[in-house]
DSSP file (Angstrom, degrees, kcal/mol; ACC not computed):
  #  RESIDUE AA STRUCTURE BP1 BP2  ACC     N-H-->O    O-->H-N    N-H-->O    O-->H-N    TCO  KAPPA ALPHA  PHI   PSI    X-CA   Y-CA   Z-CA
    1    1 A X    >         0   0    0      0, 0.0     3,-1.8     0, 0.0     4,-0.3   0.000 360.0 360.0 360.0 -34.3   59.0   64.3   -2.0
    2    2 A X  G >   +     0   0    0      1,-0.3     3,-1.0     2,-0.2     4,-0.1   0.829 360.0  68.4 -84.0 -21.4   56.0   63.0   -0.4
    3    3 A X  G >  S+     0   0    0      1,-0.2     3,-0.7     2,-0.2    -1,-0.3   0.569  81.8  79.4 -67.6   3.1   56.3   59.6   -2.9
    4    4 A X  G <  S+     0   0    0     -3,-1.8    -1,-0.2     1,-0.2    -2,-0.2   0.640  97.8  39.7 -86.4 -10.4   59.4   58.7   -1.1
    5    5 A X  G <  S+     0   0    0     -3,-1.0     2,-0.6    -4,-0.3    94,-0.4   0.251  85.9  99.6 -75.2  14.8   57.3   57.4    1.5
    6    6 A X  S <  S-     0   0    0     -3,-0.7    95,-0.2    93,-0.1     2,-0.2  -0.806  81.3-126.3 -97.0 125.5   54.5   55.7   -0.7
    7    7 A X        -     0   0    0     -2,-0.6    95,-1.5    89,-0.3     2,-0.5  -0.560  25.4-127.1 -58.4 142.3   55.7   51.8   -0.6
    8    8 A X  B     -a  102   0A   0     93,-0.2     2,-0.3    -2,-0.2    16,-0.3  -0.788  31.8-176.9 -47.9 118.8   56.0   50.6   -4.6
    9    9 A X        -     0   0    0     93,-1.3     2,-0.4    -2,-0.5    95,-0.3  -0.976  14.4-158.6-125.0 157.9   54.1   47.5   -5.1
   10   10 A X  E     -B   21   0A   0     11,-0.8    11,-3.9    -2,-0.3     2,-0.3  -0.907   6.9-162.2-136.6 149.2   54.0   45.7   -8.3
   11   11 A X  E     -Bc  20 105A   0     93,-2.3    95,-4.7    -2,-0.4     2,-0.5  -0.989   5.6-168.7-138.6 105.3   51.1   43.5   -8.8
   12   12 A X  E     -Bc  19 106A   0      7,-1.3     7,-1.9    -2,-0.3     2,-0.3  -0.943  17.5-162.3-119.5 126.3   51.5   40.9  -11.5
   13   13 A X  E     +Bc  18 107A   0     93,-1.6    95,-2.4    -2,-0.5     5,-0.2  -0.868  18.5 161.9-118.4 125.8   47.6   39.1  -12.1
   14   14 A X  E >   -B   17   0A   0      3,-1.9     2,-3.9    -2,-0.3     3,-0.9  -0.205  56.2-119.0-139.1  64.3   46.8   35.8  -13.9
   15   15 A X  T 3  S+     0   0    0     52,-0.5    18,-0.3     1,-0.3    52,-0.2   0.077 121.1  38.3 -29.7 -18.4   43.7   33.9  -13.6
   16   16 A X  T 3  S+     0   0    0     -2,-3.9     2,-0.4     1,-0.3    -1,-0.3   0.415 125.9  30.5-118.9 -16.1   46.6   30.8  -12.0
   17   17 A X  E <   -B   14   0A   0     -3,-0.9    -3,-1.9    15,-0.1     2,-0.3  -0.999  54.9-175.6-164.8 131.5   48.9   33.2  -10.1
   18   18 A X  E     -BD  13  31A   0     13,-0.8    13,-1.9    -2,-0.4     2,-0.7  -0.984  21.2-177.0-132.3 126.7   48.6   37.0   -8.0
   19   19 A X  E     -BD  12  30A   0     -7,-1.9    -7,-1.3    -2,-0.3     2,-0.7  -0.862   9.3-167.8-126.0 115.3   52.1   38.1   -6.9
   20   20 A X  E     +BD  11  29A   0      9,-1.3     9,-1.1    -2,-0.7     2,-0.4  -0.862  12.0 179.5-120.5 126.7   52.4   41.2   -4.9
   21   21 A X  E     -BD  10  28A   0    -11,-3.9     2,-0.9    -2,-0.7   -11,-0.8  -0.937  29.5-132.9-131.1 123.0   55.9   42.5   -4.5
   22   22 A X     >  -     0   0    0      5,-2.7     4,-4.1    -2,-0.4   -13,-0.2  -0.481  15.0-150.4 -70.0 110.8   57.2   45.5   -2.8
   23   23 A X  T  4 S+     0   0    0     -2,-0.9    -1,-0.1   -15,-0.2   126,-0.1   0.545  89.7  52.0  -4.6 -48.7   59.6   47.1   -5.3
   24   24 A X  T  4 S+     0   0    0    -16,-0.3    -1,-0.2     3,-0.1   -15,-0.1   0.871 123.6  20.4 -80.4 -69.9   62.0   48.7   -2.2
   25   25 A X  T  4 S-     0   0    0      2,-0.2     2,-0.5     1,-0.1    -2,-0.2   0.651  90.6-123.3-102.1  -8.4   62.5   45.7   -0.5
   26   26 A X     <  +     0   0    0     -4,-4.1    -1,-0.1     1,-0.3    -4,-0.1  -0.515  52.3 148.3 106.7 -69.7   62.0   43.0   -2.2
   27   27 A X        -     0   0    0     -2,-0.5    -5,-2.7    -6,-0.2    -1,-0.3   0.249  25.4-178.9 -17.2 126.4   58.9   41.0    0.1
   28   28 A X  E     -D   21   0A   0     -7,-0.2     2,-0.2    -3,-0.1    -7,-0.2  -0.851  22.2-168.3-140.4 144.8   56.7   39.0   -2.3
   29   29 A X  E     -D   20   0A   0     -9,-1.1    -9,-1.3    -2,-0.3     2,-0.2  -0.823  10.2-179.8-107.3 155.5   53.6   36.8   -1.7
   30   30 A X  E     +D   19   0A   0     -2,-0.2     2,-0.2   -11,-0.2   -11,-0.2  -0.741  17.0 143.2-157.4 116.9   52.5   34.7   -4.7
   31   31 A X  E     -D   18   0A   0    -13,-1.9   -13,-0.8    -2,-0.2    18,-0.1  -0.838  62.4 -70.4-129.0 164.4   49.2   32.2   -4.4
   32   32 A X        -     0   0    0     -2,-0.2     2,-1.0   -15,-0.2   -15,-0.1  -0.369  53.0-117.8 -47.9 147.3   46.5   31.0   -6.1
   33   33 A X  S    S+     0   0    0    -18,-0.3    34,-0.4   -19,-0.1     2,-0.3  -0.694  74.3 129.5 -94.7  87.8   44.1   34.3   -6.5
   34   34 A X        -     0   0    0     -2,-1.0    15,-1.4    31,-0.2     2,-0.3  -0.986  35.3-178.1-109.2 130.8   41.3   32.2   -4.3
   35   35 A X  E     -GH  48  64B   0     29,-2.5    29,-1.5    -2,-0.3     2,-0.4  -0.969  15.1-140.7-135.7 151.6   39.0   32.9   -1.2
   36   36 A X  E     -GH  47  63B   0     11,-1.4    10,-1.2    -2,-0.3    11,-1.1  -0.859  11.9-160.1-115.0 163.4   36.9   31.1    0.4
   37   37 A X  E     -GH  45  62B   0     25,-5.1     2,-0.8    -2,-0.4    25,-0.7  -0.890  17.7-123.8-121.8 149.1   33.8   31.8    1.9
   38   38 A X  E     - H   0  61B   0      6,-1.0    23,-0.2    -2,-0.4     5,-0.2  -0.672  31.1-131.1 -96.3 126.1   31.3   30.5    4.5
   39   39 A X        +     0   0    0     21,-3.8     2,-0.2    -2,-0.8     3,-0.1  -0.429  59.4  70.1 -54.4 146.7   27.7   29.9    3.4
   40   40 A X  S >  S-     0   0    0      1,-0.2     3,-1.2     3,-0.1    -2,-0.0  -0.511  96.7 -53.1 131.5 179.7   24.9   31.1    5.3
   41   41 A X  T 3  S+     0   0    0      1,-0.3     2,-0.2    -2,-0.2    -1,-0.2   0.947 130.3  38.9 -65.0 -43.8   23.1   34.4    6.1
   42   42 A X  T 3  S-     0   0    0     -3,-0.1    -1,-0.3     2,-0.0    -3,-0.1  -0.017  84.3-161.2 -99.5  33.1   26.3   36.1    7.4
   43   43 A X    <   -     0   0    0     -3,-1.2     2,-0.3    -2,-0.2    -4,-0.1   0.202   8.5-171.5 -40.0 138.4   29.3   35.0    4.9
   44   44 A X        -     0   0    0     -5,-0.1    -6,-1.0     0, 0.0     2,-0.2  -0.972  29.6-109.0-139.4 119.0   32.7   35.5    6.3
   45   45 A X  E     +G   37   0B   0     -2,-0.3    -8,-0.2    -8,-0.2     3,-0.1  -0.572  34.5 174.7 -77.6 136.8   36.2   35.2    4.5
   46   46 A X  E     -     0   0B   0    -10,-1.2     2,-0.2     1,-0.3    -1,-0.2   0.248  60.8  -3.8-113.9 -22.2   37.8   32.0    6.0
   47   47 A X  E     -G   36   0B   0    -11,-1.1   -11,-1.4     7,-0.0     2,-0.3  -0.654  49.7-160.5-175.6 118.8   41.0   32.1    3.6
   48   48 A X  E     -G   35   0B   0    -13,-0.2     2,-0.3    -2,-0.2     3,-0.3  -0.979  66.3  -1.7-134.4 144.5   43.0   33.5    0.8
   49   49 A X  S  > S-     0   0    0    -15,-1.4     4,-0.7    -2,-0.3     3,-0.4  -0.830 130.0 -13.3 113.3-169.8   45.4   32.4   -1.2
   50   50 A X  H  > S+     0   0    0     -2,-0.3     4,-0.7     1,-0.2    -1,-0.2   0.703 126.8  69.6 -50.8 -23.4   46.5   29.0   -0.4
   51   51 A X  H  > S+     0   0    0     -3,-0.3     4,-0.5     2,-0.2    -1,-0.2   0.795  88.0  69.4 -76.1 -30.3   44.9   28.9    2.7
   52   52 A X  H >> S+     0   0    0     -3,-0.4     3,-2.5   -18,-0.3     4,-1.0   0.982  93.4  67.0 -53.2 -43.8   41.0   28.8    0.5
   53   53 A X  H >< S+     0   0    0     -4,-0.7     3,-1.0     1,-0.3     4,-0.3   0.950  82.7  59.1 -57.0 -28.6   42.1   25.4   -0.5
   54   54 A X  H 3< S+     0   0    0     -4,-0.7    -1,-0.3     1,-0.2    -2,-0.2   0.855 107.3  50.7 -58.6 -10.9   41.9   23.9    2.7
   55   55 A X  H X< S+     0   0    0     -3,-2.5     3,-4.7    -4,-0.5     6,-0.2   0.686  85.6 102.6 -79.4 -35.5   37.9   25.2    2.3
   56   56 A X  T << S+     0   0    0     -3,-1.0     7,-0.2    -4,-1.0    -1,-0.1   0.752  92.3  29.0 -31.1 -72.0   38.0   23.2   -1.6
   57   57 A X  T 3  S+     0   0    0     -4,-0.3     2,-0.5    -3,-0.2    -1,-0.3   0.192  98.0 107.2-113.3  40.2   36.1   20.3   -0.1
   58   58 A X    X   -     0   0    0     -3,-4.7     3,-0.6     1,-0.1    -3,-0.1  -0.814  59.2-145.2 -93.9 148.9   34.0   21.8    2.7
   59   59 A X  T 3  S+     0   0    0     -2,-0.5    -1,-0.1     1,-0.3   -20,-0.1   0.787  89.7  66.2 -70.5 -31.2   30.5   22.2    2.5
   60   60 A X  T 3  S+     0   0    0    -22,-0.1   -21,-3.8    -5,-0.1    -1,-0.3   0.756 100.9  40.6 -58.0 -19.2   30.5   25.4    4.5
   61   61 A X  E <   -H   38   0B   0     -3,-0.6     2,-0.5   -23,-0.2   -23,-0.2  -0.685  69.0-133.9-132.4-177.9   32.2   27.5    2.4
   62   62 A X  E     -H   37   0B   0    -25,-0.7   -25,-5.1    -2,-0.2     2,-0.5  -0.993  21.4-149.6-141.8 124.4   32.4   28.4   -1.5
   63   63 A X  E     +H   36   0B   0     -2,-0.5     2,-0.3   -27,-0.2   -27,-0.2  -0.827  27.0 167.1-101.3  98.5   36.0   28.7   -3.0
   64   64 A X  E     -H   35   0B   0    -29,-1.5   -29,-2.5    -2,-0.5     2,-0.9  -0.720  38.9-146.1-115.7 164.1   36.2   31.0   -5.7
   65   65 A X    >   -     0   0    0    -31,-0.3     3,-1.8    -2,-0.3    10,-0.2  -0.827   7.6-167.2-130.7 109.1   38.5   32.7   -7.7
   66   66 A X  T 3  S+     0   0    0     -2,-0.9     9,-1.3     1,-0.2    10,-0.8   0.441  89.6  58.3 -72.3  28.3   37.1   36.3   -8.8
   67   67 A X  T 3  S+     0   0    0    -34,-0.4   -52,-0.5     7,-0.2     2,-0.5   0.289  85.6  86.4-120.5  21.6   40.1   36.5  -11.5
   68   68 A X    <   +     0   0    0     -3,-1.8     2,-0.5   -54,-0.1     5,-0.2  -0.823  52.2 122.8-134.4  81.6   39.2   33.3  -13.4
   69   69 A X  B >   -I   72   0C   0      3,-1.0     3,-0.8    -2,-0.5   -54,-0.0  -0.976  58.0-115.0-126.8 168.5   36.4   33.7  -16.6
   70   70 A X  T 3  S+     0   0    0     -2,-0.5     3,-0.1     1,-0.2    -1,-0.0   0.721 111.1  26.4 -58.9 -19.2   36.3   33.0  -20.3
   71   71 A X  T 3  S+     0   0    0      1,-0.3     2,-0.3    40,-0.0    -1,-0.2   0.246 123.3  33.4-135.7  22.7   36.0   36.1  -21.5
   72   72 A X  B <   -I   69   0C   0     -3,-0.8    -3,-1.0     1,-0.2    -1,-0.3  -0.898  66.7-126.4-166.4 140.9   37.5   38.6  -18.8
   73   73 A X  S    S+     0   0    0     -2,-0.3     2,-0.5    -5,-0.2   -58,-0.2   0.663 100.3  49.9 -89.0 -29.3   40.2   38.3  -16.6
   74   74 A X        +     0   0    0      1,-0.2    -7,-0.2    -6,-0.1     3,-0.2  -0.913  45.5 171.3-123.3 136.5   37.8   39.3  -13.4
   75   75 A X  S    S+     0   0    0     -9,-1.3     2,-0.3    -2,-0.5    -1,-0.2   0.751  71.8  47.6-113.9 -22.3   34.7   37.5  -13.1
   76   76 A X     >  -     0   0    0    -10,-0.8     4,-2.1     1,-0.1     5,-0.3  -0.844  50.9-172.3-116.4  93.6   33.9   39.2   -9.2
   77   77 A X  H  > S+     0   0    0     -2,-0.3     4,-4.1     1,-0.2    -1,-0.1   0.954  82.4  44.4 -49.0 -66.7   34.2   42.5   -8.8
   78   78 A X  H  > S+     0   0    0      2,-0.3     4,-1.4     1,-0.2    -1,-0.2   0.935 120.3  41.6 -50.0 -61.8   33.7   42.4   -4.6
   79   79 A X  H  > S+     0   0    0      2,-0.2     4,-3.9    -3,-0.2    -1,-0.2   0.792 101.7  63.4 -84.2 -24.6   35.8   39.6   -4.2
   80   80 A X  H  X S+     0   0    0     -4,-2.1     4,-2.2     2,-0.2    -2,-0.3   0.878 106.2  46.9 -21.3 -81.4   38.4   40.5   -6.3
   81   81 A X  H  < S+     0   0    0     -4,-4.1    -2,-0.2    -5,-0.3     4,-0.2   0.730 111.5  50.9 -45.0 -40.0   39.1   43.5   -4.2
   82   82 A X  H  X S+     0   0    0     -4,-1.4     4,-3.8     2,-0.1    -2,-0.2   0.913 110.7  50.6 -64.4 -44.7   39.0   41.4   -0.6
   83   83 A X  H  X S+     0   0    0     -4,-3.9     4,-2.6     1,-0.3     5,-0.3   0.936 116.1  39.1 -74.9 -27.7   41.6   38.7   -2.2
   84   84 A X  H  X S+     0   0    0     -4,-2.2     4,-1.1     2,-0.2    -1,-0.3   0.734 116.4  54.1 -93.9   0.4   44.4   41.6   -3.5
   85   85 A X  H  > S+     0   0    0     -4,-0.2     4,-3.3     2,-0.2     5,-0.2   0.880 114.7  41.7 -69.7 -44.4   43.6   43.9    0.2
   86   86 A X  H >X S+     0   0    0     -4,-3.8     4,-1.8     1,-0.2     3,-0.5   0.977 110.4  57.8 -69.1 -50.5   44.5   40.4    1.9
   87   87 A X  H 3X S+     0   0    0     -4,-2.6     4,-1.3     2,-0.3    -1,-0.2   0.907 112.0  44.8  -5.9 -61.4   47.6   40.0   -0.8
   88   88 A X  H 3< S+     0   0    0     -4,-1.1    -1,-0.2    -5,-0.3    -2,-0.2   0.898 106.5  60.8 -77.8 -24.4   48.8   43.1    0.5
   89   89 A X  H << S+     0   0    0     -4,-3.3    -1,-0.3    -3,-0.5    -2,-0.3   0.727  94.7  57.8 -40.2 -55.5   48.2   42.2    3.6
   90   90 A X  H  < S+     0   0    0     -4,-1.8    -1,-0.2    -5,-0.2    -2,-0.2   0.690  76.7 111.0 -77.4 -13.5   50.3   39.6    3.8
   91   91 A X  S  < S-     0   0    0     -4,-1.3     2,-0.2    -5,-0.3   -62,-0.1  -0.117  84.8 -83.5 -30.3 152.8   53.1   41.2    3.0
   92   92 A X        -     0   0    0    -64,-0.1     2,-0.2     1,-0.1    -1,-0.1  -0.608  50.0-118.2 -67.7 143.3   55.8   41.7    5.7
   93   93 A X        +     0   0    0     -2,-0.2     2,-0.4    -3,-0.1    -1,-0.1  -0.375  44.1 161.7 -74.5 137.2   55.0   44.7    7.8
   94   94 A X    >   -     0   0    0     -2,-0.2     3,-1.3     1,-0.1    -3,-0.0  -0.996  54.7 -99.6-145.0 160.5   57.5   47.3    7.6
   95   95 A X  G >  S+     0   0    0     -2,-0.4     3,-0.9     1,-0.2     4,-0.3   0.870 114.6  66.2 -19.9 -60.0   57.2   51.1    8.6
   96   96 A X  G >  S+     0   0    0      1,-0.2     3,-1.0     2,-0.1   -89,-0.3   0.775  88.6  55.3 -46.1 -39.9   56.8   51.8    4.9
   97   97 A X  G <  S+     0   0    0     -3,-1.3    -1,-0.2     1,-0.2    -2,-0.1  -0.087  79.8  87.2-108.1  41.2   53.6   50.3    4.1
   98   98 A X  G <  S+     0   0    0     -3,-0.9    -1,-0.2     2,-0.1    -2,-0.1   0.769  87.5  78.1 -94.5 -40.3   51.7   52.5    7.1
   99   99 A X  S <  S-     0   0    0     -3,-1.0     2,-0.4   -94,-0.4   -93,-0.1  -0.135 107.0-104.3 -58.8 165.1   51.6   55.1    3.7
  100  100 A X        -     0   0    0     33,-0.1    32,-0.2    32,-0.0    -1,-0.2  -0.861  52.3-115.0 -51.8 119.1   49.0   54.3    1.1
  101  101 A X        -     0   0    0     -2,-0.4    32,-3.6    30,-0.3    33,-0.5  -0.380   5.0-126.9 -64.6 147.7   51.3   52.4   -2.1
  102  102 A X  E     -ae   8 134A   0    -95,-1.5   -93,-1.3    30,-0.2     2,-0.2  -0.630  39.5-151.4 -62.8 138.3   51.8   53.5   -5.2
  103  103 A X  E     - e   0 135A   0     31,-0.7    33,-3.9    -2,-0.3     2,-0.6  -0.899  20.6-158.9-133.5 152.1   50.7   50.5   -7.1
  104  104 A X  E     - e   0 136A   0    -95,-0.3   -93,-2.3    -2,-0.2     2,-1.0  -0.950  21.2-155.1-154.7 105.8   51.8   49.0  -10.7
  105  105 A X  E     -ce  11 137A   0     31,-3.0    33,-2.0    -2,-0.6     2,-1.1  -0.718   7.1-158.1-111.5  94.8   48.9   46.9  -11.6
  106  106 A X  E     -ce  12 138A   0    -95,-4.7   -93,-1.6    -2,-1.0     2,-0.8  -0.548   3.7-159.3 -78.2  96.1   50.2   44.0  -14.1
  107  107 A X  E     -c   13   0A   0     -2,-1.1    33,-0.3    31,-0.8     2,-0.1  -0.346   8.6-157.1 -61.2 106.8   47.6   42.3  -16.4
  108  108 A X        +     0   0    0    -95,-2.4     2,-0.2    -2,-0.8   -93,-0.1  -0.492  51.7  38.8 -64.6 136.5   49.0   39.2  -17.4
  109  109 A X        -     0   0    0     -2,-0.1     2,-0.4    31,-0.1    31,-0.1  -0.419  67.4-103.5 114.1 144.7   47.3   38.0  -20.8
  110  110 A X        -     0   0    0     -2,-0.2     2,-1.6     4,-0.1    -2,-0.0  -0.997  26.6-159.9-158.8  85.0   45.8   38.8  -24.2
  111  111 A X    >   -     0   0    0     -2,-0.4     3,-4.2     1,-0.0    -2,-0.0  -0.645  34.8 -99.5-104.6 136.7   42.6   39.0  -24.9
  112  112 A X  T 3  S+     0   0    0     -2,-1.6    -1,-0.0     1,-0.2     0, 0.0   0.265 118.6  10.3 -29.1 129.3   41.2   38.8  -28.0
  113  113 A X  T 3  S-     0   0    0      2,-0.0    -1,-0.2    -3,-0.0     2,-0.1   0.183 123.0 -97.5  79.4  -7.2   40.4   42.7  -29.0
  114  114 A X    <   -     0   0    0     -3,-4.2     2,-0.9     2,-0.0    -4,-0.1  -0.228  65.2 -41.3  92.6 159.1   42.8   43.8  -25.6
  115  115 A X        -     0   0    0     -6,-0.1   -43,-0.1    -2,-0.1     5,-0.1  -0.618  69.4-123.5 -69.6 128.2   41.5   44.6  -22.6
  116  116 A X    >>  -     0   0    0     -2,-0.9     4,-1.6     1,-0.1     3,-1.3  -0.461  29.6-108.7 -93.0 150.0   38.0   47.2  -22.8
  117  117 A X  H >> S+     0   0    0      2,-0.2     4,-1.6     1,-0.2     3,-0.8   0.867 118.5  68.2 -27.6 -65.5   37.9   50.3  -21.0
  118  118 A X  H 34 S+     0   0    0      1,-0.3     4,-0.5     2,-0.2    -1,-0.2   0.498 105.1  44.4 -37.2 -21.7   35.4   48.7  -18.6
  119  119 A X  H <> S+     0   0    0     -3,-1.3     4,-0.8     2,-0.2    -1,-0.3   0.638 104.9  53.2-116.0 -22.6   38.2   46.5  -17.4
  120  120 A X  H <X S+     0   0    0     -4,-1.6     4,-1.2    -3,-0.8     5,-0.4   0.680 112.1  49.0 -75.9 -13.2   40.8   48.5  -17.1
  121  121 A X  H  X S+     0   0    0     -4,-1.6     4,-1.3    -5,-0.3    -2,-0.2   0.986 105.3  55.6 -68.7 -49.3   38.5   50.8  -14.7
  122  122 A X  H  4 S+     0   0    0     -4,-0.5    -1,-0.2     2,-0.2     4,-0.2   0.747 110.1  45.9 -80.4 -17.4   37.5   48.2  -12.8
  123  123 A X  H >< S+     0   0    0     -4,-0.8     3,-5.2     2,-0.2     4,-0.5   0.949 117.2  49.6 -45.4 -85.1   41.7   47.0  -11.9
  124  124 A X  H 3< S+     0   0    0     -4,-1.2    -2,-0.2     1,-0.3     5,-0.2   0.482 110.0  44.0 -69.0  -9.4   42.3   50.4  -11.3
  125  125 A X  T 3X S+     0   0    0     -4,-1.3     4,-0.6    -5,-0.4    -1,-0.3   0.618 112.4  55.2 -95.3  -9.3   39.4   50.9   -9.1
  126  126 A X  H <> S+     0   0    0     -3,-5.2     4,-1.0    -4,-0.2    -2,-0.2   0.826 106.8  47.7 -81.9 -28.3   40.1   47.6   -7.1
  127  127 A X  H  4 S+     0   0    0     -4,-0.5     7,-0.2     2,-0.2    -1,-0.2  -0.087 106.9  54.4-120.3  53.5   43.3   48.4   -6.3
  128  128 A X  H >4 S+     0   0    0     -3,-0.3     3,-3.2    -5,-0.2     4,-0.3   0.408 116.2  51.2-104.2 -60.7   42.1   52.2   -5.0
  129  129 A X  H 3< S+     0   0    0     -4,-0.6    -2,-0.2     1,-0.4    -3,-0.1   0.645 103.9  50.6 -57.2 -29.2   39.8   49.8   -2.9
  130  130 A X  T 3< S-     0   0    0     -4,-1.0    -1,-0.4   -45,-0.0    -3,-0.1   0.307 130.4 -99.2-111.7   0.4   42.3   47.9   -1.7
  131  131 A X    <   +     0   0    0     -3,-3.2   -30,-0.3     1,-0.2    -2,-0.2   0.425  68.3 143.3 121.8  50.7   43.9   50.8   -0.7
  132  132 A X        -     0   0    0     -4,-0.3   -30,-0.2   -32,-0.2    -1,-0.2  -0.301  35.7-151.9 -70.7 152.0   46.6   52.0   -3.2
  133  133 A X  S    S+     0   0    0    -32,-3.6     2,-0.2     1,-0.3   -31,-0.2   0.592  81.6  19.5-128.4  10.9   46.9   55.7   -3.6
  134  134 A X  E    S-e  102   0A   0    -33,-0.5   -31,-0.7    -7,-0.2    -1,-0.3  -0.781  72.8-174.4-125.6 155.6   48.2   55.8   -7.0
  135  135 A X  E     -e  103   0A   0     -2,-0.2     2,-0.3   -33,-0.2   -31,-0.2  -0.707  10.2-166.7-171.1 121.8   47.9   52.7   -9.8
  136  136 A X  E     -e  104   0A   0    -33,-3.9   -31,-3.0    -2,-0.3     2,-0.6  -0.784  21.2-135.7 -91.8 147.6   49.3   52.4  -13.2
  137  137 A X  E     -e  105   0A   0     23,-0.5    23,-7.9    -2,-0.3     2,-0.5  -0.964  25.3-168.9-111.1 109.8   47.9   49.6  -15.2
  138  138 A X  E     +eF 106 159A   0    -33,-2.0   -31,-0.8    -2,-0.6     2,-0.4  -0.874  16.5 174.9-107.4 118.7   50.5   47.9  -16.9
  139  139 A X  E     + F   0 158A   0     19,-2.4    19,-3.1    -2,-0.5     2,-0.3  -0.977  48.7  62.5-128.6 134.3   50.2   45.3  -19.7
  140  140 A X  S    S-     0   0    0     -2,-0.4   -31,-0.1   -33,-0.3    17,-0.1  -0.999  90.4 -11.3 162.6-162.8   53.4   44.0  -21.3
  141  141 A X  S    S-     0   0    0     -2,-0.3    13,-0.1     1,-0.1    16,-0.1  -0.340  87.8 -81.7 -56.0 149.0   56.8   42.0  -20.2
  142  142 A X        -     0   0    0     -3,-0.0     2,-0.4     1,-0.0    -1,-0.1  -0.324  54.4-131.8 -42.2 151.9   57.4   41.5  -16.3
  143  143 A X        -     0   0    0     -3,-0.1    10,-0.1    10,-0.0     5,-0.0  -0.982  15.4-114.2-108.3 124.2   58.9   44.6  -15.1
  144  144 A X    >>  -     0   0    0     -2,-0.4     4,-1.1     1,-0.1     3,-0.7  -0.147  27.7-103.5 -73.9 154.5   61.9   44.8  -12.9
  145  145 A X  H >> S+     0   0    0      1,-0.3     4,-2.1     2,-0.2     3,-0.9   0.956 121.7  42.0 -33.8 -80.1   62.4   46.1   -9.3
  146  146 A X  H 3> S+     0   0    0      1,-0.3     4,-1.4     2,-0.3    -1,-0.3   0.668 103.3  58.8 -67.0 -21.0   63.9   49.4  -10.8
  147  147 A X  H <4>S+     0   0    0     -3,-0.7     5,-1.0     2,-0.2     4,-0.5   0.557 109.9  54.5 -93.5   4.8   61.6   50.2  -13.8
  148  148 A X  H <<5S+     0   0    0     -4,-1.1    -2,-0.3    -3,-0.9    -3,-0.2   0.659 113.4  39.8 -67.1 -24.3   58.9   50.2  -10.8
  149  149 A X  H  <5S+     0   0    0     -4,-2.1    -3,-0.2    -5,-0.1    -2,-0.2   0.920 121.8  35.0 -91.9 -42.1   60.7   52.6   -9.0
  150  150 A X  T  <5S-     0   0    0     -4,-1.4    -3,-0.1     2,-0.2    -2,-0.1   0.788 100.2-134.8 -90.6 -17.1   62.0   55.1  -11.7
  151  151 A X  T   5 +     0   0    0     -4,-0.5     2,-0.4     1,-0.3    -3,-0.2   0.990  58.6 147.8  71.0  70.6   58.0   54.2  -13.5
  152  152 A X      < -     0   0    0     -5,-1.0     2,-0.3    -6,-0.0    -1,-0.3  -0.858  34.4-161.9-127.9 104.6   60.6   53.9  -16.9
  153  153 A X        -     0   0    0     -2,-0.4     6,-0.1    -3,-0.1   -10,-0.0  -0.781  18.5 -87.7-102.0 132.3   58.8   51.5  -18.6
  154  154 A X        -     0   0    0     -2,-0.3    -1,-0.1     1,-0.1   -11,-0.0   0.385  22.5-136.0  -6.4-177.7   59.7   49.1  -21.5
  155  155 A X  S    S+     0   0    0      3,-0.0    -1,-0.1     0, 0.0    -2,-0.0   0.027 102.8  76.6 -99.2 -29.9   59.2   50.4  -25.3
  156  156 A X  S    S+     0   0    0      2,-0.0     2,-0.1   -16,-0.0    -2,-0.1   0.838 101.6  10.2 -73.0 -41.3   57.7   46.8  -25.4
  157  157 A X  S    S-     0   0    0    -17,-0.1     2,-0.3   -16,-0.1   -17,-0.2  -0.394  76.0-109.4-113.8-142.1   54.2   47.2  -23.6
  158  158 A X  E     -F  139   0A   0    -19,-3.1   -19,-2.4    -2,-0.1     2,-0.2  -0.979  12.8-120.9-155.6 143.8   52.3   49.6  -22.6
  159  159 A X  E     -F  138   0A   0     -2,-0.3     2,-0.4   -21,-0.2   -21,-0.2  -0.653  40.2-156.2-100.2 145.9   50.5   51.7  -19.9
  160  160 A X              0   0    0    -23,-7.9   -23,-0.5    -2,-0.2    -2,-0.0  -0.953 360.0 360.0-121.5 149.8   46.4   51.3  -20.6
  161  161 A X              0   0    0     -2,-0.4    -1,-0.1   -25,-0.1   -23,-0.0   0.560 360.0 360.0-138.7 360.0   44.5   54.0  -19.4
């Protein structure tokens, strides 16, 4: 009973693209997964999302993107966790999302051998951080509005745990 107030979010993650969509209602962001930062003893987030490019060619800040390496889909643990709190963040506010979400955390991507324990731990422990209060780690086809709600998931991927 008490998950009929937990908001749904589906979270689909690409090193080029983070799209976080409530299930329920529909309300999506999707941006670059980027933040910037300001240099200097006390560093401050200034932007995420599209708004870190406007930082791209200032000297004050560092734009990075903690989802983006050669051999792992998260290359910052720390930041990683700020850019999908602010994701959720931007959502429209509704009533709903006062709950902690249930979250359905899509890796987008193959990597050679699959994804390692170590990296699926670390998803599901960014987006605790980020303040989900359940999270499935989904790797497979995009998922629909309605196999996020009923969690009846494809034959075609796979939950990694």
């Amino acid at each position: 009973m008490f998950n009929l107030f937990k908001p749904p979010l589906y979270i689909r993650l690409s090193p080029v693209r983070l799209t976080v969509r409530n299930a329920k209602t529909g309300a999506f962001v999707s941006e670059v997964p980027e933040i910037a930062i300001s240099r200097g003893p006390k560093p401050k987030v200034l932007g995420v999302g599209d708004e870190a490019a406007l930082y791209k060619s200032s000297k004050s800040a560092l734009v990075s993107n903690p989802f983006s390496h050669p051999r792992s889909l998260m290359s910052d643990f720390t930041l990683g966790q700020q850019v999908l709190k602010a994701f959720v963040k931007k959502l429209p506010k509704s009533r709903a999302l006062a709950a902690a979400p249930r979250v359905v955390f899509h890796l987008q991507g193959d990597p050679a051998g699959g994804f390692t324990q170590v990296e699926i731990r670390a998803f599901h422990e960014m987006a605790l951080g980020a303040g989900a209060s359940e999270v499935t780690i989904w790797q497979g086809q995009d998922l629909t509005d309605e196999q996020v709600l009923s969690r009846d998931y494809p034959p075609t991927g796979r939950v990694l745990e």
